[in-house]
C-alpha positions in Angstrom: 0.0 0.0 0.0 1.4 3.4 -1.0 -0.1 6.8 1.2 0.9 9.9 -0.7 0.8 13.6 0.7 1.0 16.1 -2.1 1.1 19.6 -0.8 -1.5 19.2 2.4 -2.1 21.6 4.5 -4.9 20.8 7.1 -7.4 23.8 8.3 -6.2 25.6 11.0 -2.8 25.2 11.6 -0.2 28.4 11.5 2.4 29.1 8.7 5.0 28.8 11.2 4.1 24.8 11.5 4.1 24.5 8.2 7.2 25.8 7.8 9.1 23.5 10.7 7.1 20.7 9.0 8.8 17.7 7.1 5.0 17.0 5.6 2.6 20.0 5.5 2.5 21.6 2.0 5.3 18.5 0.8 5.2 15.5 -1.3 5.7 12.4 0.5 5.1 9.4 -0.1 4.5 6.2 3.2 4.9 2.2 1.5 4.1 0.0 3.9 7.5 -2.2 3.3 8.4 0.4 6.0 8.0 1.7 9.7 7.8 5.3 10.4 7.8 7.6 13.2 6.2 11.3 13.1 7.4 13.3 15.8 6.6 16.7 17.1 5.4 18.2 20.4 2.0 18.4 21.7 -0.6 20.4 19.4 1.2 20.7 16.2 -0.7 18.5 14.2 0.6 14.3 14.9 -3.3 13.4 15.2 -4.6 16.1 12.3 -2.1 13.8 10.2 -3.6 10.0 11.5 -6.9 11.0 11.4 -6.2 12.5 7.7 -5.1 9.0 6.5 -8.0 7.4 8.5 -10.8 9.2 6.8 -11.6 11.4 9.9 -10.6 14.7 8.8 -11.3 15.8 5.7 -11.0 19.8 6.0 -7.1 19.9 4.5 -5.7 21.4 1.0 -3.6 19.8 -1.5 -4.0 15.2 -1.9 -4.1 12.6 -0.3 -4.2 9.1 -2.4 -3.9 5.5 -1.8 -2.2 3.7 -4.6 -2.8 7.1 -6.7 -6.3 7.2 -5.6 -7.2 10.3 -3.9 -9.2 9.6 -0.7 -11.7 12.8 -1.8 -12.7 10.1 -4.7 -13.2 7.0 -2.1 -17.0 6.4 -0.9 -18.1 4.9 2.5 -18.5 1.2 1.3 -14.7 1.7 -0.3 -13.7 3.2 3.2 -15.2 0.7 5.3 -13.1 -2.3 2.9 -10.2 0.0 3.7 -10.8 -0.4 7.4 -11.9 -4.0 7.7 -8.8 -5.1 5.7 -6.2 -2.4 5.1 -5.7 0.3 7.4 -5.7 -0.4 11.6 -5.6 2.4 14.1 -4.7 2.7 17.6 -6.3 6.5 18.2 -5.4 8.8 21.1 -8.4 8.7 22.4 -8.8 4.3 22.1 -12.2 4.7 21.4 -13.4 1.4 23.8 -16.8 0.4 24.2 -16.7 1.5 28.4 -19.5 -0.9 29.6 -18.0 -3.7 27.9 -15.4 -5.7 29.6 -12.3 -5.9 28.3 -12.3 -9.4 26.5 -16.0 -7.8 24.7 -13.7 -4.9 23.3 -11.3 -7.6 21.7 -13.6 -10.4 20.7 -16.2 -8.1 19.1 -13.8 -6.6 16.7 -12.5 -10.4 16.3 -15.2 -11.5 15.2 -15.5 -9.9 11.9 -13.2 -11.4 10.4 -12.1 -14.2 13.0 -8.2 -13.2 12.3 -7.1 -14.6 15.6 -7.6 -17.6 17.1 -8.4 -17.1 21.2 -5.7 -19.0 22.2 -3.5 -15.9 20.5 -5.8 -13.2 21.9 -5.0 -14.7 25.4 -1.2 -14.8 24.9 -1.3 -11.0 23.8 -3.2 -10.5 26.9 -0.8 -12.4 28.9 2.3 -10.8 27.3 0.6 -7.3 28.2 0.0 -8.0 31.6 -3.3 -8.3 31.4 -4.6 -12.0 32.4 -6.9 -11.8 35.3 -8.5 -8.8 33.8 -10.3 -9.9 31.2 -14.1 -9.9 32.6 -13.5 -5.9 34.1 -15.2 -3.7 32.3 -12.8 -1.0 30.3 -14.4 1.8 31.9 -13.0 0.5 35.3 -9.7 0.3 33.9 -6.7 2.6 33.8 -5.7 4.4 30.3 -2.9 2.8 30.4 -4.6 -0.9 30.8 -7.0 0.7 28.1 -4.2 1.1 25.7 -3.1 -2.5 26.0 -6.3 -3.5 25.0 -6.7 -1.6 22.0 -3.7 -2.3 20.7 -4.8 -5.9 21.5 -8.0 -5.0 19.4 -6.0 -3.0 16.6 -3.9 -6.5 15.4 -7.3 -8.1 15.1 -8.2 -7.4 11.9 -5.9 -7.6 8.8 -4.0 -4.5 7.8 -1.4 -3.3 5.5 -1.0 -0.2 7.8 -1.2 0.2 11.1 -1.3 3.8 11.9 -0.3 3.9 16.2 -1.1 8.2 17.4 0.7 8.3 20.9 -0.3 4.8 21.9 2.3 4.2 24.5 1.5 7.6 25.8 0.6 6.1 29.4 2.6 3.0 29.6 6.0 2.9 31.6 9.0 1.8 29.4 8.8 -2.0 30.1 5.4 -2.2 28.7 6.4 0.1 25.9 8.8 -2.1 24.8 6.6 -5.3 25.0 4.0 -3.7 23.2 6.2 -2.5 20.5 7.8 -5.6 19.9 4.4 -7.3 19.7 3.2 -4.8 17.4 6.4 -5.2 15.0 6.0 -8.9 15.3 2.1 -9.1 14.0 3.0 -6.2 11.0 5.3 -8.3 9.6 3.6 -11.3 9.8 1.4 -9.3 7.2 4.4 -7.3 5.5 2.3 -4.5 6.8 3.9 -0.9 7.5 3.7 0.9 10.8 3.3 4.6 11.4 3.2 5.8 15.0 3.3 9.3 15.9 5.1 10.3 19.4 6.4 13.1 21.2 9.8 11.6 21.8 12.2 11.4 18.1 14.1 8.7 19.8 11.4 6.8 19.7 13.1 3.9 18.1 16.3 4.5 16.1 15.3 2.3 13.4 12.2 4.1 12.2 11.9 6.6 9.1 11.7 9.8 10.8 9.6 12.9 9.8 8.6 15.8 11.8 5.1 16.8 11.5 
């Protein structure tokens, strides 16, 4: 899958972002054969950019396409295929079902497509530190526990991205780094791409690097 920026500038952001930016009002191009990281601080415009990919934000300038096909020219059934098979998303704000428990919030996105059996959703559980929780209810849990699981729920689902916006944003580093490898582990299973957005440029030394 190849995501192309040509010239975007979202609505509002101020010249002088643009300016620091590596992809507002550029021409870049994301394959997913490769793992990126978007950096910047807070409020400059890492979620405007997931959400743009995602279909969520649609008041920008300039093109986005998906193998050359501009996302302005995709309709909701397209979009839907896009999301069921194509494109996964951790978002900032998780987006869980609060009076589900936490196994609910994993099986029911699971299920539409069966992608993993239960014995893997229960050794992603387990490798998050998560086992014992699974019949609490997501509203009852900590963000951080919330982030496990829908990162859990993000690798159920086939994808040839999977975009990640400040998904470790609440987890200490040890649970960063299992989450991470996890992640990596279940992309290229799919020869999938990765692009996670973060605060921190160090992020991961190994990652394509652009400022947003």
């Amino acid at each position: 899958m190849e995501i192309k920026f040509s010239k975007v500038i979202p609505a509002p952001i101020p010249e002088k972002d643009i300016k620091q930016s590596e992809i507002w009002s550029r021409d870049i191009t994301f394959n997913s054969t490769s793992k990126y990281l978007i950096y910047a601080d807070s409020g400059k415009g890492k979620t405007t950019f997931v959400n743009i990919i995602f279909g969520l934000r649609k008041d920008f300038e300039g093109r986005v396409s998906f193998d050359g096909k501009a996302i302005s020219e995709i309709n909701l059934n397209e979009f839907s295929e896009i999301h069921q098979n194509r494109l996964s998303i951790v978002p900032q704000g998780l987006f869980l079902f609060h009076e589900l428990t936490m196994i609910e919030n994993i099986t029911i996105k699971n299920k539409l497509q069966n992608h993993l059996t239960q014995s893997q959703i229960d050794n992603m559980i387990d490798k998050l530190g998560l086992k014992g929780f699974e019949n609490r209810k997501a509203g009852k849990m900590s963000f951080g526990q919330r982030q496990r699981v829908a990162i859990i729920r993000a690798l159920c689902q086939r994808f040839e991205f999977i975009l990640l916006d400040e998904a470790f944003s609440h987890l200490d580093s040890n649970n960063t780094k299992i989450a991470w490898e996890l992640i990596k582990e279940e992309a290229d299973k799919q020869n999938a791409g990765i692009i996670i957005t973060s605060l921190d440029q160090e992020f991961d030394k190994d990652l394509i690097k652009y400022r947003v």
